[in-house]
N, C-alpha and C positions, 0 to 999 in steps of 0.2 A: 479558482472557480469551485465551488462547492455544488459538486453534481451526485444527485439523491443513484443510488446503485441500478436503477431502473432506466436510467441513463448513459451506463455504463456498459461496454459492452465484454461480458466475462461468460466463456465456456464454464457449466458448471464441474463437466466430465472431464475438463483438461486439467494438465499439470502446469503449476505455476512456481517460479523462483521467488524468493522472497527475501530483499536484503532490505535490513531495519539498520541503522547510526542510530544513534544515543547520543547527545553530547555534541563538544562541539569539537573541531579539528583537535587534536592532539592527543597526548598520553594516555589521556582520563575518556577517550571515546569510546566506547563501546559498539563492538558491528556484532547482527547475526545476524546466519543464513538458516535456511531453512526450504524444504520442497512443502507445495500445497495443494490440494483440489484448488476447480475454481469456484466452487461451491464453499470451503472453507475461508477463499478471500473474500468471496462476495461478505459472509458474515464478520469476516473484520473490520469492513472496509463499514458496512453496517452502525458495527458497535462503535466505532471512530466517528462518524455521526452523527450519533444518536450522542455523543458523550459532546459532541460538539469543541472535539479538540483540534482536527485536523481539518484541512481543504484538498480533497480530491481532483486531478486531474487526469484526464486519459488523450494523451495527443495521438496516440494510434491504435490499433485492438489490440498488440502483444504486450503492453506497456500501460501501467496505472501506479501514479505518486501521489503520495499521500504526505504534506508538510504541513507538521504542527505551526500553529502561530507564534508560537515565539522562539521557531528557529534552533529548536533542539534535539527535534527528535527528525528523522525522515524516511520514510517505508518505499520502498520499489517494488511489484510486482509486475515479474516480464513471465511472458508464456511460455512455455517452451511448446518445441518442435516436437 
């Protein structure tokens, strides 16, 4: 589902976890992590839109995934406590 960030529901003042895959299972994958406002993911999650690479979902408030279309790349953003 590709849901515009106004639909979304992200503290902008909280801290958010951020684990991105690259690639596809194996050797050659690529993971980072990273900590973010939720102000910072709102505007990646933005630019991911706006670029029209990826489809957003949010099945709960602490939790938003972000899966490129052709299965290569994929972003997690969980909230932290």
């Amino acid at each position: 589902m590709r849901a515009p960030t106004s639909d979304l529901t992200i503290e902008d003042t909280a801290t958010y976890y951020e684990l991105r895959t690259i690639g596809r299972p194996g050797p050659d994958q690529k993971v980072t992590e990273n900590v973010l406002s939720g102000f910072q993911v709102r505007e990646e999650i933005r630019s991911e839109l706006a670029a029209g690479t990826g489809e957003v979902e949010q099945t709960n408030p602490a939790e938003i995934v972000i899966r490129w279309a052709d299965d290569t790349q994929r972003c997690t953003y969980s909230k932290l406590c």
